[in-house]
C-alpha positions in Angstrom: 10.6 2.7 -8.6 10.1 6.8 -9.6 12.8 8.6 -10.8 14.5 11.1 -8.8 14.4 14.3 -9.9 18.3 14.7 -9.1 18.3 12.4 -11.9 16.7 14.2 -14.5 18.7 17.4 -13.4 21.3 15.7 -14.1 21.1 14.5 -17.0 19.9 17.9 -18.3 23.1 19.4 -17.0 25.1 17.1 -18.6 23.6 17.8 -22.0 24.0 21.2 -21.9 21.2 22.5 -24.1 19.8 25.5 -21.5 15.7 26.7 -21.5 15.8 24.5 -24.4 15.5 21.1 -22.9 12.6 20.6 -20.3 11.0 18.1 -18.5 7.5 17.4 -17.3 6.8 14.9 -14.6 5.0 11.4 -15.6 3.5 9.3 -13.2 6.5 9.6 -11.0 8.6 9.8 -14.0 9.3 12.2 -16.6 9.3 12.8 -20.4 11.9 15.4 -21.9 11.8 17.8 -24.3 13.7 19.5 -26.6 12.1 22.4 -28.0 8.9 21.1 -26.8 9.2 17.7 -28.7 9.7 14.8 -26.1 12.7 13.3 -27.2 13.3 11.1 -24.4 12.0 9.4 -20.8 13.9 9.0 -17.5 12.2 6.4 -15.8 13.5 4.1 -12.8 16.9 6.4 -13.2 17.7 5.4 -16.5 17.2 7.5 -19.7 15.1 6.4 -22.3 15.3 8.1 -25.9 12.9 7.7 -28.4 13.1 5.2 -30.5 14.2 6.8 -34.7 16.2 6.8 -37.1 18.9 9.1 -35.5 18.9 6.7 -32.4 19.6 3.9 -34.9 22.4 5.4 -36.8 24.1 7.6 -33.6 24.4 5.1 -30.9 23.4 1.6 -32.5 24.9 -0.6 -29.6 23.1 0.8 -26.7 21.2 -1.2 -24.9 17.4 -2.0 -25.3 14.6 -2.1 -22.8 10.7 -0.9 -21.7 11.0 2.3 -20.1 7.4 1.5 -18.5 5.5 -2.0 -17.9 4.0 -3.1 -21.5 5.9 -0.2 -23.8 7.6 -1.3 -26.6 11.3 -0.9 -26.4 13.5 2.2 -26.2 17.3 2.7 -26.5 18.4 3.0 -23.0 20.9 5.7 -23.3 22.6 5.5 -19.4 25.9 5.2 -20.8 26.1 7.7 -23.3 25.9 10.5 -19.6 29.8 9.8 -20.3 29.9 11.4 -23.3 28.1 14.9 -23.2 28.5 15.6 -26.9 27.4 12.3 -28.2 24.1 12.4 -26.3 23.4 16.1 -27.0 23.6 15.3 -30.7 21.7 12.0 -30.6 18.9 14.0 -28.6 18.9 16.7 -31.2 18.7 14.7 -34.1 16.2 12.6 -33.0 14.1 15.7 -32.3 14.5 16.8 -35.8 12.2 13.7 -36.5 9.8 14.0 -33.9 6.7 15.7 -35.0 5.7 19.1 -33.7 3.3 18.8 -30.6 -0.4 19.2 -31.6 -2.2 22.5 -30.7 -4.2 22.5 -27.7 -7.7 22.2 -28.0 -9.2 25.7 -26.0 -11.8 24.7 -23.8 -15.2 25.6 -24.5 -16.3 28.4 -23.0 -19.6 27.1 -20.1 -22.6 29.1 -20.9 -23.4 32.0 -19.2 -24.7 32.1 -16.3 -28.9 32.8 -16.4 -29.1 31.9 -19.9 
């Protein structure tokens, strides 16, 4: 089942952190990001955060599961859309430990024309 993108719109309302947190659709779900570092996936309507060391040391009791057939398993962080605060600083810590995105390669420029 996709996520609805009511879904994701709300769960980026609920954490409060403005132009800072984004999405991008995925295959009829979506990865967030926070300051262009994906912290997170909402898939079937549930929201996934990465799997680090903030995750393990913030919110060590939530639940586990695939956010995706054949993925290894993420902290599913549905319950924690209670607690605004908690999640906001569980999705900021763990992008502290994310790596920054690679640049993107440019694409090669086609020969001219005639050559």
């Amino acid at each position: 089942m996709a996520t609805e993108l009511s879904f994701v719109e709300y769960a980026l309302e609920t954490v409060r952190l403005g132009s800072r947190l984004t999405y991008k659709k995925m295959f009829g779900e979506y990865a967030l990001y926070l300051d262009e570092k994906v912290v997170a996936f909402a898939c079937d309507n549930s929201l996934f955060i990465k799997p680090s060391a903030a995750a393990v040391e913030l919110a060590p009791d939530l639940p586990q599961g695939p956010p995706y057939p054949g993925a290894k398993d993420y902290p599913v962080a549905d319950e924690l859309l209670d607690d605004p605060d908690r999640l906001r600083r569980l999705i900021e810590e763990t992008a502290a430990l994310m790596p920054l995105p690679k640049p993107k390669k440019k694409p090669a420029k086609a020969a001219a024309a005639g050559s």
